[in-house]
C-alpha positions in Angstrom: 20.5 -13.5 -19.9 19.7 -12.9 -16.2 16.7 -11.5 -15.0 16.6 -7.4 -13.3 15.8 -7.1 -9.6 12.5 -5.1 -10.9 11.9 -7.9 -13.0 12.2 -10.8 -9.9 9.8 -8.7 -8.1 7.1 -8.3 -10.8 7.2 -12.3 -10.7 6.5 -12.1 -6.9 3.8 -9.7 -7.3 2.1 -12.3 -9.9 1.7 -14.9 -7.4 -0.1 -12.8 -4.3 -2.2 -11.0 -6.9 -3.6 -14.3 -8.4 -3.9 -15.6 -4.3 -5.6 -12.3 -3.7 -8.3 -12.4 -7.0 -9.8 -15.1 -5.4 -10.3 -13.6 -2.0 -13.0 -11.1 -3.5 -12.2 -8.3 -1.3 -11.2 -4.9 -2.3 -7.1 -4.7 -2.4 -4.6 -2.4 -0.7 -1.6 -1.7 -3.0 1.6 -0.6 -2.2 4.5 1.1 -4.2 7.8 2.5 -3.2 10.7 4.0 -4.5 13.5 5.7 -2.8 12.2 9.2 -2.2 8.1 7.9 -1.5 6.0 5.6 -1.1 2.4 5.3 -2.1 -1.1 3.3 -1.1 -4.6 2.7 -2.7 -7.0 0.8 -2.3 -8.9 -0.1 -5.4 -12.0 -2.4 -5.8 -12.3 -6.6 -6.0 -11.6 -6.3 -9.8 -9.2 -3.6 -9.9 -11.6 -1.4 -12.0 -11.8 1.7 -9.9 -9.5 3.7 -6.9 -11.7 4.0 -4.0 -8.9 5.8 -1.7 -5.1 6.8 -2.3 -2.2 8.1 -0.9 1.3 9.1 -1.2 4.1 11.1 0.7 3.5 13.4 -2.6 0.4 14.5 -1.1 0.5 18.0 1.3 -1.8 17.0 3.7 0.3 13.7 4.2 3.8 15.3 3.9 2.7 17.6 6.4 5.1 17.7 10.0 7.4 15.2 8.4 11.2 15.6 8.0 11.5 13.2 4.9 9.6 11.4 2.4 11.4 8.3 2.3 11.3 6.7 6.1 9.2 4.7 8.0 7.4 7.7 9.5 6.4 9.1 6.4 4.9 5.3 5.7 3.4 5.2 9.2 1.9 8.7 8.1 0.6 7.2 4.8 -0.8 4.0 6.4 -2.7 6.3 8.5 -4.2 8.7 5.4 -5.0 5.2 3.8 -7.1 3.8 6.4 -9.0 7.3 7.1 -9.7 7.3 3.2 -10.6 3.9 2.9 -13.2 3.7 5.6 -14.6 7.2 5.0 -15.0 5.5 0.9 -17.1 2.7 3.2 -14.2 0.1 2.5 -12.9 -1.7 5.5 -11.3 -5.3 4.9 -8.9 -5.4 2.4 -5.9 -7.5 1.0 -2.7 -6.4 1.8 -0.7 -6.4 -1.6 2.8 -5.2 -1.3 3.5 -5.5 -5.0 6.3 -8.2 -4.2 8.6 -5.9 -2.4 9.6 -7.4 1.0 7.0 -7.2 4.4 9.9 -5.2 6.1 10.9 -1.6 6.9 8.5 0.7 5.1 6.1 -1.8 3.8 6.2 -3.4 6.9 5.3 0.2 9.1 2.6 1.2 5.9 0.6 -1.8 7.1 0.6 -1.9 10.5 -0.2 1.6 10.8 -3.0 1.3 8.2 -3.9 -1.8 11.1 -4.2 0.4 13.4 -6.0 3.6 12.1 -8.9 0.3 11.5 -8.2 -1.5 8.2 -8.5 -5.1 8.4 -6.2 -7.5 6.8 
């Protein structure tokens, strides 16, 4: 029986989350799916959310033609970063939940970069 393309991924994920467990810093996850795409940052041992956001969001979706581009991940990357360093929080490790580091992913992270999240 072969294996589903959600199911190759989840076994991607595996291996950067164990990498990432040792780091000891607080962890920025990413999700997407066709229509959105969503970030938060939660702490060393994954007990708690200290920030989150999503194209689902008003504030975020605000000005922006569609929820599914690399604009509206630019636009999350940004919320993200704001969040995250107004929560006090500001090195993290990138986890892109073994989707690939291109397109959205990709534009999520360096805009979350640039609004002052290190990683």
């Amino acid at each position: 029986m072969s294996t589903t393309k959600k199911q190759r991924r989840l076994r991607r994920a595996i291996k950067t989350r164990a990498h990432i467990r040792g780091l000891g810093v607080a962890r920025l996850t990413v999700h997407r799916t066709p229509k959105h795409i969503y970030a938060q940052v939660t702490t060393e041992a994954g007990a708690r959310v200290i920030a989150a956001a999503s194209t689902v969001q008003e504030k975020v979706r605000e000005g922006l033609k569609a929820t599914g581009n690399v604009a509206a991940a630019k636009a999350v990357g940004r919320a993200i970063a704001e969040k995250a360093r107004a929560a006090g929080v500001s090195k993290v490790a990138f986890d892109r939940s073994g989707f690939q580091f291109h397109g959205r992913v990709k534009a999520l992270a360096e805009a979350a970069r640039e609004a002052g999240l290190e990683f």
